[in-house]
Backbone as CSV, one residue per row, in Angstrom:
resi,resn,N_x,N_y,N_z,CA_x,CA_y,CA_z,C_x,C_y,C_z
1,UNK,4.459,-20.609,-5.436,3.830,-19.315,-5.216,4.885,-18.367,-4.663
2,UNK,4.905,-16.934,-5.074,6.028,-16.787,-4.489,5.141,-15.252,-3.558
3,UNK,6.185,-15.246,-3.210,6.119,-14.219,-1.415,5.213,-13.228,-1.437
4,UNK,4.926,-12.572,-2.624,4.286,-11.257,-2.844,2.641,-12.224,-3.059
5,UNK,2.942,-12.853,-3.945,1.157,-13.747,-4.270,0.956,-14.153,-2.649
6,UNK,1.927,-15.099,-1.978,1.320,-15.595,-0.874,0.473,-14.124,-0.106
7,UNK,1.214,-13.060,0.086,1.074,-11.757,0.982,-0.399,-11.588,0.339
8,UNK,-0.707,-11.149,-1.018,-1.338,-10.778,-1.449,-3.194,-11.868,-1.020
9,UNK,-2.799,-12.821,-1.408,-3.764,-13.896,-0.751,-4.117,-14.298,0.245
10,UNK,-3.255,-13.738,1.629,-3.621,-13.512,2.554,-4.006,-12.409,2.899
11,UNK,-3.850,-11.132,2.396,-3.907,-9.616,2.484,-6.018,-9.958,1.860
12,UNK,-6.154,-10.754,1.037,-7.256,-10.985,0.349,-8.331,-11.635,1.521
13,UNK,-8.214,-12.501,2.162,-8.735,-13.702,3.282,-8.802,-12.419,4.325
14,UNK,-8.106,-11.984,4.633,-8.408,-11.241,5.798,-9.192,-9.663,5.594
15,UNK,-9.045,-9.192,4.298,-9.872,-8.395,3.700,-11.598,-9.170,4.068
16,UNK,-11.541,-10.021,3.239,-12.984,-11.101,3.039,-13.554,-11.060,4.432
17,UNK,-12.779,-11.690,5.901,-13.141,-11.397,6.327,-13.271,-10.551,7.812
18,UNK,-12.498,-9.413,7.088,-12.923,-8.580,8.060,-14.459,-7.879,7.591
19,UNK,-14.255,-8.063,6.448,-15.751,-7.747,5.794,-16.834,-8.378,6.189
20,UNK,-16.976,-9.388,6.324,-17.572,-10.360,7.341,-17.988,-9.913,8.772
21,UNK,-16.832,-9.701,9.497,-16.962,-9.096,10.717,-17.665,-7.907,11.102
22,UNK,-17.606,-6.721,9.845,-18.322,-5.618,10.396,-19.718,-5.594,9.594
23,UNK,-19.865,-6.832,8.675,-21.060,-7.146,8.783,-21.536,-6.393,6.855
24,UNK,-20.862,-6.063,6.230,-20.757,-6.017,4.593,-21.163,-7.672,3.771
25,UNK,-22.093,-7.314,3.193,-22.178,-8.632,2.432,-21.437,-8.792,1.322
26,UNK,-20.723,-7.900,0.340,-19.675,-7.569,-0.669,-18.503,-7.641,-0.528
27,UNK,-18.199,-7.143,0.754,-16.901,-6.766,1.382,-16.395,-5.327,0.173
28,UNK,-17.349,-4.901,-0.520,-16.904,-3.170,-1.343,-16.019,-2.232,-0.427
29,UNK,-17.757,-2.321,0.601,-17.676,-0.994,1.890,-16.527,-1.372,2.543
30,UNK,-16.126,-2.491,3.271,-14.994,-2.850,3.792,-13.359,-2.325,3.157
31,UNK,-13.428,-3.244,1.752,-12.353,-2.546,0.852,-12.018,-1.487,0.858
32,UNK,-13.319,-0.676,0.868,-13.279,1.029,0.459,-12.607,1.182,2.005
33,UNK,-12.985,1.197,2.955,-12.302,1.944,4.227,-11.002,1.624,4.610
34,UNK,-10.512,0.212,4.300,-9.460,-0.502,4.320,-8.362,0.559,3.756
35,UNK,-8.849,1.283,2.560,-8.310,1.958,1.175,-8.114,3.335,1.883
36,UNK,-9.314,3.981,3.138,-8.894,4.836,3.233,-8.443,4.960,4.733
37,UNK,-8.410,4.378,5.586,-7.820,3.653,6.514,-5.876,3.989,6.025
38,UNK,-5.433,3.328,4.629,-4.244,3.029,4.494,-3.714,4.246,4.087
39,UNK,-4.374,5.039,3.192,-4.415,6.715,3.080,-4.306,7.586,4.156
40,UNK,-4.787,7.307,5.204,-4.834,8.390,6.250,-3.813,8.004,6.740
41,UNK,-2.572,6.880,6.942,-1.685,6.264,7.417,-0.706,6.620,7.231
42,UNK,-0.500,7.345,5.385,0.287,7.698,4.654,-0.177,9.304,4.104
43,UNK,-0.675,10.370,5.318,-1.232,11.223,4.809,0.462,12.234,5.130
44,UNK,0.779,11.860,5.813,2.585,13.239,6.244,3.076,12.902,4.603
45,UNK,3.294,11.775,4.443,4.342,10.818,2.548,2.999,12.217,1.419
46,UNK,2.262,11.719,1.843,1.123,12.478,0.448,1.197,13.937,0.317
47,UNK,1.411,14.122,1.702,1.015,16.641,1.976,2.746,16.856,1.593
48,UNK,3.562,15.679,1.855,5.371,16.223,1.503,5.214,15.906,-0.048
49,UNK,4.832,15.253,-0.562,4.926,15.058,-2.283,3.669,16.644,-2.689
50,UNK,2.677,16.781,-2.477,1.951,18.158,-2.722,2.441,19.263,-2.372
51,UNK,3.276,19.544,-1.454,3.578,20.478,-0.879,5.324,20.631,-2.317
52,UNK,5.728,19.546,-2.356,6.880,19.261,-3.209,6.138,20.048,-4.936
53,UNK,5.586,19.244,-4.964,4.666,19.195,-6.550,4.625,21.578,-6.671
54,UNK,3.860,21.548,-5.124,3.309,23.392,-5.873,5.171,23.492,-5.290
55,UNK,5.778,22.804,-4.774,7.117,24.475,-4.983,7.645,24.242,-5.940
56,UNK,7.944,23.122,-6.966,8.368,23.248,-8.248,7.910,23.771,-9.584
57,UNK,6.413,23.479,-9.274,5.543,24.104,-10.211,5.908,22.562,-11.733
58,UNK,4.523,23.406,-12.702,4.216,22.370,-13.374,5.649,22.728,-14.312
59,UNK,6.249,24.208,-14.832,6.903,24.168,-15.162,8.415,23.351,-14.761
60,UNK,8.442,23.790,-13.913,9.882,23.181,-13.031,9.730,21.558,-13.058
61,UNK,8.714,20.684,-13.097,8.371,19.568,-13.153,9.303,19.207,-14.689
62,UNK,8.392,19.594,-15.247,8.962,19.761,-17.079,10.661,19.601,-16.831
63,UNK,10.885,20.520,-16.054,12.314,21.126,-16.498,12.993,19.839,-15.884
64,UNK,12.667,19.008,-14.592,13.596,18.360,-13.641,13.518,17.129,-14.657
65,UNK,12.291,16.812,-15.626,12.072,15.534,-16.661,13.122,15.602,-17.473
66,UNK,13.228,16.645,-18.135,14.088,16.685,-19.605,15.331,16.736,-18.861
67,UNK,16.203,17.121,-17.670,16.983,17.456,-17.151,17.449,15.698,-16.516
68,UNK,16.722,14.952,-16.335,17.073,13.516,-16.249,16.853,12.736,-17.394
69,UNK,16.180,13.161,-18.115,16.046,12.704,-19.620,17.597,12.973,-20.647
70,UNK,17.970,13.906,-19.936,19.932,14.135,-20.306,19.109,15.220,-21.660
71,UNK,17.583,15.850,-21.665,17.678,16.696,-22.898,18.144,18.195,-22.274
72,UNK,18.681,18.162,-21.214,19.230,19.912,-20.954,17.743,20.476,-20.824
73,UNK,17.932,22.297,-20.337,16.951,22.996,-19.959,16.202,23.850,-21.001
């Protein structure tokens, strides 16, 4: 098994049951907060990529693709 499956299968067991713990019979609701729990964690990484995204614009996006794509502007 290698390192990422082991992580992942334990990342799974302790999902299960923390779901357990706050009392979810699915463990969905659990998942789901877990999900946004890890989002709000990584909300400064998410507003610097949006904040990135509108100053280039959709055009400028285009332009930085073909411009690493080696097709020029």
């Amino acid at each position: 098994m290698l390192a990422s499956e082991w992580i992942a299968a334990r990342d799974c067991c302790e999902a299960g049951a923390e779901a357990e713990r706050v009392g979810y019979v699915n463990g969905k609701q659990a998942a789901h907060e877990e999900a946004e729990q890890q989002a709000a964690d990584h909300r400064p990484l998410a507003a610097g990529l949006h904040s990135w995204l509108h100053s280039v614009g959709q055009e400028g996006i285009l332009k930085l693709l073909r411009e690493v794509a080696g097709e020029g502007a």
